[in-house]
C-alpha positions as CSV (number, residue, x, y, z in Angstrom):
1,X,62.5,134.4,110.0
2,X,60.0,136.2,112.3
3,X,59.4,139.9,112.2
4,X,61.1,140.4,115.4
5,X,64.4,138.7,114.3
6,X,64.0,140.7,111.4
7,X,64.3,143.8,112.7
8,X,66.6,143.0,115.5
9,X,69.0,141.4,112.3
10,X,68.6,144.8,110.7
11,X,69.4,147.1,114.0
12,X,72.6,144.5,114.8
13,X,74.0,145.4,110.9
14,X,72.8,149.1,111.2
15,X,75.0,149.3,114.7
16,X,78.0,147.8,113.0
17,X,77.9,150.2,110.4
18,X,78.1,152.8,112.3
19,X,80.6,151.2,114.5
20,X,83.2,151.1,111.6
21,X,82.4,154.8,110.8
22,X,80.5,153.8,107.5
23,X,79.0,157.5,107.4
24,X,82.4,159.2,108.4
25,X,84.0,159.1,105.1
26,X,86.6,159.9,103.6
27,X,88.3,160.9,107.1
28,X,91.0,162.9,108.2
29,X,94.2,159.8,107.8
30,X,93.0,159.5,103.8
31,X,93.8,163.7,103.5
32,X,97.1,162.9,105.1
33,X,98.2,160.3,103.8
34,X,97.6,161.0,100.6
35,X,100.9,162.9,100.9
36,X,102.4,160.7,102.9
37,X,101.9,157.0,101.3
38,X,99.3,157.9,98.2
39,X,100.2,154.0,97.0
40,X,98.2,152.8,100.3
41,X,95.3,155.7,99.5
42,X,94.8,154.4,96.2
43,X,94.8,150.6,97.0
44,X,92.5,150.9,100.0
45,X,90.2,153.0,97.9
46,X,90.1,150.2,94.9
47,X,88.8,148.0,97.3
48,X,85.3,147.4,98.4
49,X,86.2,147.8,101.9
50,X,86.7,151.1,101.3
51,X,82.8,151.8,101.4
52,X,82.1,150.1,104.6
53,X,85.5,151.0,106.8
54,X,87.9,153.8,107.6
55,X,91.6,153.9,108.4
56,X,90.8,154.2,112.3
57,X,88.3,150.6,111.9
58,X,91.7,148.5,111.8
59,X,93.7,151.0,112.9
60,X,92.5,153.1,116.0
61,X,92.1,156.5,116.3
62,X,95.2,157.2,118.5
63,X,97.6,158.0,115.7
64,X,96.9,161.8,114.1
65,X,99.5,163.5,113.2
66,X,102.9,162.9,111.3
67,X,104.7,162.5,115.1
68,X,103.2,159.7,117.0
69,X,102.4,157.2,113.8
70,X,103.8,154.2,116.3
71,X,100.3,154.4,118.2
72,X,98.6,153.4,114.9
73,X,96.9,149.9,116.0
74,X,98.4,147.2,113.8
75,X,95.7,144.9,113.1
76,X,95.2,141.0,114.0
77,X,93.1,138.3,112.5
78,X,90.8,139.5,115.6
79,X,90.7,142.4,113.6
80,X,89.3,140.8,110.5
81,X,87.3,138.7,112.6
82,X,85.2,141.0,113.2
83,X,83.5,141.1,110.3
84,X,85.1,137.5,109.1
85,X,84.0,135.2,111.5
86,X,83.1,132.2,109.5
87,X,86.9,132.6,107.6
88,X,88.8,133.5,110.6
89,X,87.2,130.3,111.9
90,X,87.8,128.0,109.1
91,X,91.9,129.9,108.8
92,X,92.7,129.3,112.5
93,X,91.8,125.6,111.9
94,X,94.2,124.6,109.1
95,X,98.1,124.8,108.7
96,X,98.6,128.2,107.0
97,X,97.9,129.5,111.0
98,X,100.7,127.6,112.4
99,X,103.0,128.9,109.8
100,X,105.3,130.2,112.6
101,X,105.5,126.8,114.7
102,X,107.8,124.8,112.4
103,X,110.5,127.2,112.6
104,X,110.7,127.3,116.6
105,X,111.4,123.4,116.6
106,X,115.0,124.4,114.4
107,X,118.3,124.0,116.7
108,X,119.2,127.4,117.5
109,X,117.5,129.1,114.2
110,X,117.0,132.6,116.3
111,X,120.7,132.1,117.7
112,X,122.9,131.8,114.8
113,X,121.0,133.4,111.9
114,X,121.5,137.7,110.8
115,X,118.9,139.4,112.4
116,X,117.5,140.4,108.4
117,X,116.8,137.0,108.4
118,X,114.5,136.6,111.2
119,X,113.6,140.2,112.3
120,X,113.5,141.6,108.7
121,X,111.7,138.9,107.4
122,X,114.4,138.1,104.6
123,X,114.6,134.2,105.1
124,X,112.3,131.7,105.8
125,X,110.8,134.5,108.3
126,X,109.3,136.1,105.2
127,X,106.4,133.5,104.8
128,X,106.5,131.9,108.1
129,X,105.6,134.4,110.5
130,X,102.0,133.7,110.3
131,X,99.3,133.2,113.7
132,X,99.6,137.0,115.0
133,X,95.6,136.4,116.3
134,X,95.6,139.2,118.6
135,X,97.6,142.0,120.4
136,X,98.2,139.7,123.4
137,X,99.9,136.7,121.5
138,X,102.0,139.9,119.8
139,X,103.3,141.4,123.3
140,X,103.5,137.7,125.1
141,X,104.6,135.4,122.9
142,X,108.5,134.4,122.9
143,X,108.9,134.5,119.5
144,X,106.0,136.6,118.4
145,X,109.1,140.2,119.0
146,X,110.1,139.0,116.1
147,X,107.0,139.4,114.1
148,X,105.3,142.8,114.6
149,X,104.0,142.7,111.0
150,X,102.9,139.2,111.1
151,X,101.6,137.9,107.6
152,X,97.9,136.4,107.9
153,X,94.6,137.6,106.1
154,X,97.1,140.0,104.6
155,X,99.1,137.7,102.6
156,X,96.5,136.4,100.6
157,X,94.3,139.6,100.6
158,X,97.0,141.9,100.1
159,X,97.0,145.1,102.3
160,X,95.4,147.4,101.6
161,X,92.8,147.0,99.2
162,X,92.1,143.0,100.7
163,X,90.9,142.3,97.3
164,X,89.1,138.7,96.9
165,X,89.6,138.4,93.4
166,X,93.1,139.4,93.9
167,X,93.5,136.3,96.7
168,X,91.5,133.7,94.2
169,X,94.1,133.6,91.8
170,X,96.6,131.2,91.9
171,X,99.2,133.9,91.4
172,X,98.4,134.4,95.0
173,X,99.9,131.7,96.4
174,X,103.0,132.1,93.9
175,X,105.2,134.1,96.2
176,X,105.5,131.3,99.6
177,X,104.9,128.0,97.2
178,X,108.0,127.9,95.4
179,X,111.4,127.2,95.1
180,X,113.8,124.8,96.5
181,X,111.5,122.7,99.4
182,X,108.2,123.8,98.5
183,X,107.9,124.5,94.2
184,X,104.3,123.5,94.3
185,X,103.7,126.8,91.7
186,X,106.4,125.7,89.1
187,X,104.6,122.2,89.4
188,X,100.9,123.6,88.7
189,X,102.2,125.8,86.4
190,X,104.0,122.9,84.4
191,X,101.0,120.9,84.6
192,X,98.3,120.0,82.4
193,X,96.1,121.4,84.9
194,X,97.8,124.5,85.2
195,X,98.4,124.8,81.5
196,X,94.2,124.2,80.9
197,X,94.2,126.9,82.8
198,X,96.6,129.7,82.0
199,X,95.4,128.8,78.6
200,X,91.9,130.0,78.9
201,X,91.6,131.8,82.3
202,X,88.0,133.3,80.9
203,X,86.8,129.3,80.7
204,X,88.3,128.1,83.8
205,X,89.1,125.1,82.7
206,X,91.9,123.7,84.4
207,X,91.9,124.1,88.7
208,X,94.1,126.3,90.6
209,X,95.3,126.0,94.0
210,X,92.0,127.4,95.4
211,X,90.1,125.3,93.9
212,X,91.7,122.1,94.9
213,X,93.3,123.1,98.3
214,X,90.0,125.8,99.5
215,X,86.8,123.9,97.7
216,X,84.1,126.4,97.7
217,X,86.1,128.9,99.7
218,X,86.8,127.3,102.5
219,X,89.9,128.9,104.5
220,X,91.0,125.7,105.8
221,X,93.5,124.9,103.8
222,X,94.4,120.8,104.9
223,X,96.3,118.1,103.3
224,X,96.3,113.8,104.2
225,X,99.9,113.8,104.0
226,X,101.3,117.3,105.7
227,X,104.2,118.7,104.6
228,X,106.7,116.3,106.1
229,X,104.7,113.7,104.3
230,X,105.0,111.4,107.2
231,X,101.9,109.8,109.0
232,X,101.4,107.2,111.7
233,X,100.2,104.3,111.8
234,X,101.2,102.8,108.6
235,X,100.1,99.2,107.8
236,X,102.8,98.9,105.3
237,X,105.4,97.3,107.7
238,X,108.4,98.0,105.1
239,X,107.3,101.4,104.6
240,X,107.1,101.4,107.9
241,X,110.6,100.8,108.8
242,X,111.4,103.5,106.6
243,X,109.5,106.2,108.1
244,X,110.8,105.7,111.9
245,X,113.9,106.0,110.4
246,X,112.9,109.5,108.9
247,X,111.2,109.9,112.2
248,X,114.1,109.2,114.4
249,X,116.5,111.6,112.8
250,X,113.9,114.5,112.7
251,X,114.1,114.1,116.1
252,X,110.2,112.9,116.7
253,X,111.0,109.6,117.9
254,X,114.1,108.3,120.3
255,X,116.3,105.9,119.4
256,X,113.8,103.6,121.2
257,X,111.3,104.6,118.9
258,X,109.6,106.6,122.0
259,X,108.1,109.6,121.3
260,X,110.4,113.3,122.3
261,X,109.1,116.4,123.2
262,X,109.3,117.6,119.0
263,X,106.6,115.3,118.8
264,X,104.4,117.8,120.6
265,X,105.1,120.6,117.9
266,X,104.6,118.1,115.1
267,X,101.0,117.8,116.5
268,X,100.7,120.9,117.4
269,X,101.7,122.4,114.2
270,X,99.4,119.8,112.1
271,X,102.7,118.7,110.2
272,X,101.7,115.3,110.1
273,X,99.2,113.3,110.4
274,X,99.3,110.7,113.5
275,X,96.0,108.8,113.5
276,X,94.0,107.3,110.6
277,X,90.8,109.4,110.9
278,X,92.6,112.2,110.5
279,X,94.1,111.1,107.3
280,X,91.2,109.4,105.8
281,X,89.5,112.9,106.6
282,X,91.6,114.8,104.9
283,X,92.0,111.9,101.9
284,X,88.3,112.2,101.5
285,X,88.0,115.9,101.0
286,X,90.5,115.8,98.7
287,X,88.7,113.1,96.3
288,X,85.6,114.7,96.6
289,X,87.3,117.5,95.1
290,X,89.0,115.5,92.5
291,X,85.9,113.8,91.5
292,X,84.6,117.4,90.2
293,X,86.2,116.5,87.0
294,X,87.7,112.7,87.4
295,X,86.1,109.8,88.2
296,X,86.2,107.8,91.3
297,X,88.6,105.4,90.3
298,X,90.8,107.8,88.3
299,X,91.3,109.8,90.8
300,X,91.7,107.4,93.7
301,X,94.5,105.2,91.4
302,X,96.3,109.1,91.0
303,X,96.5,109.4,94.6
304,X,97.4,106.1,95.8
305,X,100.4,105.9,92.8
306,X,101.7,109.4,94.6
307,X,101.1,107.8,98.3
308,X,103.6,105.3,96.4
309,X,106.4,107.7,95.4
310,X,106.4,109.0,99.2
311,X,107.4,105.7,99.4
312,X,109.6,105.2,96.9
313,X,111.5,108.0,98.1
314,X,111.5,107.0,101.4
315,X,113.1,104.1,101.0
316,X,116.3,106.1,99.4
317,X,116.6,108.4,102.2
318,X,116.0,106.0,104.9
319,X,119.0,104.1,103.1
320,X,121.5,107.5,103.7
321,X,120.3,108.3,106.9
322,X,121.6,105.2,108.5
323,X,124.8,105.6,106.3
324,X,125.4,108.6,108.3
325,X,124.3,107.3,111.5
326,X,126.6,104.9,111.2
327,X,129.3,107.3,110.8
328,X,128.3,108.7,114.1
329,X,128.0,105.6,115.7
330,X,131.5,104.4,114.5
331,X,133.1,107.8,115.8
332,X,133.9,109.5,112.0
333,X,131.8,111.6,112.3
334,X,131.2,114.1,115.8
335,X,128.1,115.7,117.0
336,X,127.5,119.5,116.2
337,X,124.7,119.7,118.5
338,X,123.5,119.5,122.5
339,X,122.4,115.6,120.7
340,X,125.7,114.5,121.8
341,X,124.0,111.2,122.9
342,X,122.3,111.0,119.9
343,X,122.9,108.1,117.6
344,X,121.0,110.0,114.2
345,X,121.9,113.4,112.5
346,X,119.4,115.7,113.2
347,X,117.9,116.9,110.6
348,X,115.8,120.4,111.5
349,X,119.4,121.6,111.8
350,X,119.7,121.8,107.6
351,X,122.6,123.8,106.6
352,X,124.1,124.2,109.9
353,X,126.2,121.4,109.5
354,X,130.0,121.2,108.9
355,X,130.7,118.2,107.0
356,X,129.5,117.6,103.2
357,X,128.1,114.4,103.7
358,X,125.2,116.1,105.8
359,X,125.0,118.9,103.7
360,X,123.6,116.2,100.9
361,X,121.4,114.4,103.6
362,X,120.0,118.0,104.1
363,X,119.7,118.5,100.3
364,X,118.1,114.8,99.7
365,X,115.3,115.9,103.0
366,X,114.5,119.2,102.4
367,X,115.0,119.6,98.1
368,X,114.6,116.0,96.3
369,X,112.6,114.1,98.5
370,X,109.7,117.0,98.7
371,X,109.8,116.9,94.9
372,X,109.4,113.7,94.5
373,X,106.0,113.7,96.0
374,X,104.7,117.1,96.1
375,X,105.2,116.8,92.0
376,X,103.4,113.6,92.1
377,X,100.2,115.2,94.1
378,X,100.6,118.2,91.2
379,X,100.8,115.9,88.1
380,X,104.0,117.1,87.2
381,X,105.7,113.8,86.1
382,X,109.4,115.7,85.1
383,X,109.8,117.3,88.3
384,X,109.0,113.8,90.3
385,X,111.9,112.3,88.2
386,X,114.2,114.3,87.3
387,X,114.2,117.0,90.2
388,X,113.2,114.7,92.8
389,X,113.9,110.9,92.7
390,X,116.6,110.8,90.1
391,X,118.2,113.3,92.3
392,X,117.5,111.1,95.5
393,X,119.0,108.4,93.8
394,X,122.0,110.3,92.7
395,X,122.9,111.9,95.7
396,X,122.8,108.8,97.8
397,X,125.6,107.1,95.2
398,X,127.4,110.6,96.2
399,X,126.6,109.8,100.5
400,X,128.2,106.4,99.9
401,X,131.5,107.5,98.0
402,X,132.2,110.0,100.6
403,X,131.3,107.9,103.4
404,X,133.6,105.5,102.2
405,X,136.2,108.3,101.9
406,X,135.6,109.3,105.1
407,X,136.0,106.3,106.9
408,X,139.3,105.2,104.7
409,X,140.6,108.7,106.1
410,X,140.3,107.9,109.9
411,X,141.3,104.6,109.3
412,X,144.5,106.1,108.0
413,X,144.8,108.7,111.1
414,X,144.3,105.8,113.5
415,X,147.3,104.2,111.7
416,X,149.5,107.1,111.7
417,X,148.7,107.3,115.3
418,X,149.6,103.8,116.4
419,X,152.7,104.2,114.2
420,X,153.3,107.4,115.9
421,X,153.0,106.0,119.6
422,X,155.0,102.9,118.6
423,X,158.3,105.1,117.7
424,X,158.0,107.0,121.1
């Protein structure tokens, strides 16, 4: 580096010192709010921003006193980008970003559900309000009114100390990643990985998220499947079959197997993965990672046998979609939805159904059948089986019984009504 770059390098960082007030502190919102939120004093002041920023660097300076704290300047990832352009970057091309895009495609989801759910951030709201970039996409965006605190850098650097450290453990990731559709934590945590490393945290022996899903830090965060665990093509012509089926009653595909307009969000939302490139991509990242501590081979067979249980359980639920579609088709069952015309159930409306049989279509889509595989990618062999595929299995014994119930019971009514009519 020449002398001249030098010094214009060192007159660029000087400016943006002083642009973020570096000499200013601690200023005027720190003696007030030491009263007011002292939890928030104490956690920005832990934290090594703390030496380079003020309140008013994120914030603005138009709030000052105790009566107009609504002009306070909520910050964006263009805030962070700022100083954070090579993360902001590598964050706005992954998945976390679009956290808020899957739950726009759902039938009605801002219609029918409390407002604490959506507004207040109780539901599925609470994790997927993510993509807030800047104060335009806040005021402009149709669904954006519903996220003025929107959950990005933030969630993983928690506000207001933005601690790294804090943001590398796997804890970090605890509070989205678990539970019914998504219990990726309880499956690291119940792994030989994740015991190696809650075991001996000092030694780092086993890998946490971070290290497997942001490889040297990277803010990406990417995956060859996607969460719906569906791609296209697929050379596999049985497991094929399968997957248009899934892809039908999601709603992607027309009965025709033509693409709908969902399949636009499903791109747009990175939810699956709809060329090969972008799979193998993805697939080689991840065994680069793997290789770290595996061989090639190992860890290629260990990825390929859970490519296989996506499978496995595909074939299940494929089986109990078309039971039910069936029961559409033959006039049992009736359409909730504007789908009137549509031969499949649709399944992004989950719980909003009124009929039990759905309810465990629902349960088998969005509980056992992301188990299954997301346990096998985690090396969590109990919660594949007995969480996931036993439960697959199990449940579509259960779709069967009650579909034969169900058509036993109209065939009944029909007969009661001819019998009726033949009287008058």
């Amino acid at each position: 580096m020449g002398k001249f770059q030098k010094l214009f390098l060192f007159f660029s960082l000087f400016s943006l010192f002083l642009s973020i007030n570096i000499f200013s502190k601690p200023s005027k919102c720190e003696e007030c709010h030491k009263k007011v939120t002292p939890g928030i004093v104490k956690d920005f002041n832990r934290g090594k921003m703390s030496k380079f920023l003020t309140c008013k660097s994120c914030h603005g300076s138009a709030h000052m006193n105790a009566n107009d704290a609504d002009k306070a300047k909520l910050p964006t990832i263009a805030t962070c980008q700022k100083c954070h352009e090579k993360q902001v970057q590598q964050y706005m091309s992954g998945k976390h970003f679009l956290g808020l895009l899957p739950i726009t495609a759902f039938p009605h989801f801002y219609h029918q559900e409390p407002k604490a759910f959506i507004a207040g951030q109780k539901g599925c709201n609470g994790c997927h309000n993510l993509g807030i970039k800047n104060d335009e996409v806040r005021k402009n965006s149709e669904f954006r009114k519903y996220y003025k605190y929107g959950m990005d850098c933030q969630n993983c650097h928690t506000r207001h100390a933005f601690s790294v450290e804090e943001a590398k453990q796997p804890e970090a990731c605890n509070s989205c990643h678990t539970g019914f559709d998504h219990a990726q934590w309880e499956m690291w945590e119940h792994s030989k990985h994740g015991a190696a490393y809650l075991t001996d945290r000092k030694a780092h022996r086993g890998p946490t998220c971070q290290d497997c899903h942001m490889p040297n830090g990277d803010h990406r965060v990417m995956t060859a499947w996607g969460f719906l665990a569906l791609r296209l093509p697929e050379p596999d012509k049985e497991w094929l079959g399968y997957r248009v089926t899934i892809l039908k009653a999601l709603g992607v595909l027309d009965a025709n197997g033509k693409p709908t307009p969902r399949l636009k969000l499903v791109k747009a939302a990175k939810m699956a993965r709809l060329d090969k490139a972008s799979f193998d991509r993805e697939r080689s990242r991840m065994l680069k990672t793997c290789e770290k501590c595996h061989s090639e081979n190992f860890a290629k067979q260990n990825l390929k046998n859970a490519d296989l249980m996506i499978k496995a359980a595909d074939k299940i639920f494929a089986q109990a979609i078309n039971i039910v579609k069936d029961l559409y088709k033959d006039g049992i069952l009736k359409k909730k939805t504007n789908q009137a015309t549509w031969p499949y159930p649709d399944l992004l409306n989950f719980y909003e159904v009124d009929n039990h049989v759905e309810e465990l279509l629902y349960e088998m889509f969005m509980d056992y059948r992301m188990k299954t595989y997301q346990a096998a990618f985690h090396f969590m062999p109990d919660y594949t089986t007995w969480y996931g595929y036993a439960k697959l299995k199990e449940t579509l014994v259960e779709i069967k019984k009650e579909a034969k119930e169900l058509r036993a019971a109209a065939k009944h009514k029909k007969m009661m009504s001819k019998m009726k009519t033949a009287k008058k």
